[in-house]
C-alpha positions in Angstrom: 222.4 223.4 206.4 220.3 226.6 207.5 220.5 229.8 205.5 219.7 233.3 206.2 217.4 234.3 203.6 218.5 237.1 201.6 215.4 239.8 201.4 215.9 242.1 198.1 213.4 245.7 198.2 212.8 247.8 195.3 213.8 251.2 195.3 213.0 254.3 193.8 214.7 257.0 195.3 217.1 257.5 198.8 214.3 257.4 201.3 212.7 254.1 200.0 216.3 253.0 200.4 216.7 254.0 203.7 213.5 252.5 204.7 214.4 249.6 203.4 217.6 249.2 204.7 216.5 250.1 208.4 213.7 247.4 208.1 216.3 244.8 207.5 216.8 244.6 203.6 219.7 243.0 202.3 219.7 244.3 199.2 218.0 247.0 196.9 216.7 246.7 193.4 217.0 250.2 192.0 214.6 251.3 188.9 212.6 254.3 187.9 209.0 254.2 186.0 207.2 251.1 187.9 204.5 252.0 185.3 206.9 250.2 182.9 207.5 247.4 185.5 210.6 249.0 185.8 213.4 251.0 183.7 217.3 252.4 184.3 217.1 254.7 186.7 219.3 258.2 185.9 223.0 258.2 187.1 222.0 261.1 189.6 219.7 258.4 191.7 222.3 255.3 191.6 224.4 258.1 193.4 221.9 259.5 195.6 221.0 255.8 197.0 224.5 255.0 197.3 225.3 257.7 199.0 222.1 257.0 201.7 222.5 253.6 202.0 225.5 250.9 202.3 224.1 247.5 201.4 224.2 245.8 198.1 222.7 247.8 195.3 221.1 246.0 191.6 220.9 248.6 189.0 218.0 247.5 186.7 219.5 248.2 182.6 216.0 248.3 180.8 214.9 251.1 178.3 211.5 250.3 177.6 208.8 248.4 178.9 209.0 245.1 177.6 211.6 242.4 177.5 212.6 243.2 174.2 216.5 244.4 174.1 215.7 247.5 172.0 218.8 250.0 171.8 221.5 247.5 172.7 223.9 250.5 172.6 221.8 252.4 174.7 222.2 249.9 177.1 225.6 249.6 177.2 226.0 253.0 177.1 223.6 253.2 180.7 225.8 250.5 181.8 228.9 252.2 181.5 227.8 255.6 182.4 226.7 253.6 185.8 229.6 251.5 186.5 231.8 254.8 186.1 229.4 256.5 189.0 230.4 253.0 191.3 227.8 250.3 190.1 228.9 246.6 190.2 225.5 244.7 190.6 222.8 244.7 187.6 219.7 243.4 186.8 218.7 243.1 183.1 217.2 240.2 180.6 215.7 240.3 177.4 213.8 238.0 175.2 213.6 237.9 171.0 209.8 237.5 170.0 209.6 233.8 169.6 210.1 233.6 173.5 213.9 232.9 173.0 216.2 234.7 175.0 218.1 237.2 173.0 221.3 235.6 173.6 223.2 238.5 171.8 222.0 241.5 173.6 222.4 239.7 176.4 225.8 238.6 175.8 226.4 242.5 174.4 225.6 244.2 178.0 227.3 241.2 180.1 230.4 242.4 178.5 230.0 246.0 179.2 229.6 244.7 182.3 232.7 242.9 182.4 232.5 240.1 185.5 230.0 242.3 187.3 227.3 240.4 189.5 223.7 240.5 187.5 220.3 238.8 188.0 218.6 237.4 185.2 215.0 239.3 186.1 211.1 238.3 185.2 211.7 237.7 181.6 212.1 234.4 182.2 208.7 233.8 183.4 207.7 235.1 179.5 209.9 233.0 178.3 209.1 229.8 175.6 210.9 227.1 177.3 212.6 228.2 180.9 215.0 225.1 180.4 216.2 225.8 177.1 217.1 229.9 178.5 218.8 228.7 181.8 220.9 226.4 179.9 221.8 228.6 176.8 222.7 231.3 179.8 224.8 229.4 182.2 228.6 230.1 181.5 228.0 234.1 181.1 229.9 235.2 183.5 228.5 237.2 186.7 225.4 235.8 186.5 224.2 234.4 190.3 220.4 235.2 190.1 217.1 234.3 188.9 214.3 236.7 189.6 211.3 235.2 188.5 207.6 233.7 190.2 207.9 230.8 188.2 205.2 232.0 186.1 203.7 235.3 183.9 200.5 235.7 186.5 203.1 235.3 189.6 204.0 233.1 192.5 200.5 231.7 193.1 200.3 230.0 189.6 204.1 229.8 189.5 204.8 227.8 193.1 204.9 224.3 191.5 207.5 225.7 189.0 209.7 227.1 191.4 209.9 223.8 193.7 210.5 222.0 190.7 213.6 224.7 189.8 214.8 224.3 193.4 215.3 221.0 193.5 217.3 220.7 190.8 219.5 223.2 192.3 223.6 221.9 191.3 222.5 220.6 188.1 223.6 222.8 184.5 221.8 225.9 184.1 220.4 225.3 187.6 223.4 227.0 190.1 221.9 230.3 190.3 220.1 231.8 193.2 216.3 231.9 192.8 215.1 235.0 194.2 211.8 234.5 194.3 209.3 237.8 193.1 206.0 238.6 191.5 202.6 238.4 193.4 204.8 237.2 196.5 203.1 237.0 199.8 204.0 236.0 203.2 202.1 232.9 203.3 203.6 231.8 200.7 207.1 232.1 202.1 206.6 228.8 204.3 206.3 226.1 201.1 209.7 228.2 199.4 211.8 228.0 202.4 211.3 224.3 202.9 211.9 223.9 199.8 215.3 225.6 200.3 215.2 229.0 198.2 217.1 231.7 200.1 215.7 234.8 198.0 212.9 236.9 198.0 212.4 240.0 196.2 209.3 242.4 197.2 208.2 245.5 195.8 204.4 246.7 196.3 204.6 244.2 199.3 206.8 247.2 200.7 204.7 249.8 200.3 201.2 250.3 202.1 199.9 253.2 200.2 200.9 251.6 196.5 203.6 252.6 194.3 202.6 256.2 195.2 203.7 256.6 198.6 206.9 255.2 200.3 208.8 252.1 201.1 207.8 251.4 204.9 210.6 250.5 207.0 207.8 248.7 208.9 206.9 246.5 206.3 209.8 245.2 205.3 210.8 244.3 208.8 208.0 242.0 209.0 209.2 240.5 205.8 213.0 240.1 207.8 211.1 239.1 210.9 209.1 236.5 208.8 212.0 234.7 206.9 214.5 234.9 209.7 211.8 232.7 212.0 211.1 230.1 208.4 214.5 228.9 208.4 215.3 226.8 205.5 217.3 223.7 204.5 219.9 224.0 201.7 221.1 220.1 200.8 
């Protein structure tokens, strides 16, 4: 069966969303501090870009830089404070410092969350054994999505990872979306669709003058234009 990839932009602000809606995004990331790979953004910004924009929105629930859980209260205070303002999709993940996931932070916020949509992000590429995570992960409810490159350095060492993940697609711990970001390029987009993973996630790929300037609405419609013509095959 084809799918219609789904094409996920980060955003920092209204007119990156904007942009990356009118290029053909399906969804937005949202965070703040990209020098910290990435943090909560402030209530006053979810509701800014919601307001711009009416596609799918993740709100990222991170404090620090890092993918240790830190102030789990914190967290599920930012949690609440956003799904008050209208937030219903998150992104989050944290790992203990053997390379285990932190099962109870993680279990802590997905309550807060309570049946809300949530990607599991890039921790997983730190983590000790991917396997071990997906499994000990995969009846918390809401959770659809894998971000990850399938390894620490990105998608160019991570590729044979991320074919291996797909095709267990249906198995336990192995029903979630991959949405495939880190070091992502567009010739890599080829090998991942015929492998059948419908998700991509692109940040810096977005923006031709760095994380400094803006999302180009031209960029990410060569990303749309790029995975609607590499149709893949979902078995």
């Amino acid at each position: 069966m084809s799918t219609r990839a789904v094409l996920e932009v980060i955003a920092l602000g209204p007119e990156d969303a904007v942009a990356a809606q009118a290029g053909g995004a399906d969804r937005l990331e949202l965070v703040t501090d990209m020098a910290a790979d990435g943090l909560t953004p402030p209530v006053r910004t979810f509701g800014a870009i919601r307001a711009a924009v009416d596609i799918d929105l993740r709100v990222m629930l991170r404090l620090a830089d890092g993918f240790a859980a830190g102030d789990v209260e914190g967290l599920v205070r930012a949690a609440a404070e956003l799904r008050g303002a209208g937030a219903d999709q998150f992104v989050l993940g944290f790992l203990g410092t053997d390379g285990a996931v932190d099962l109870a932070a993680v279990e802590r916020v997905v309550a807060e969350l309570d049946g809300c949509r949530w990607t599991f992000h890039r921790a997983i590429d730190r983590a000790a054994d991917r396997d071990a995570l997906r499994k000990q992960l995969a009846d918390l409810p809401g959770l659809d999505t894998y971000l990850t490159a399938g390894s620490a350095s990105g998608v160019d060492d991570g590729l044979p990872t991320l074919l291996a993940e797909a095709r267990r697609r249906g198995e336990p711990g192995y029903e979630q979306t991959l949405l495939v970001g880190g070091g992502l390029r567009l010739d890599h987009v080829p090998a991942l669709r015929a492998a059948g993973i419908d998700g991509f996630h692109i940040g810096g790929a977005a923006r031709p003058d760095g994380w400094t300037g803006p999302v180009s609405a031209t960029a990410v419609t060569r990303w749309r234009q790029e995975l609607d013509a590499v149709r893949g095959d979902r078995s």
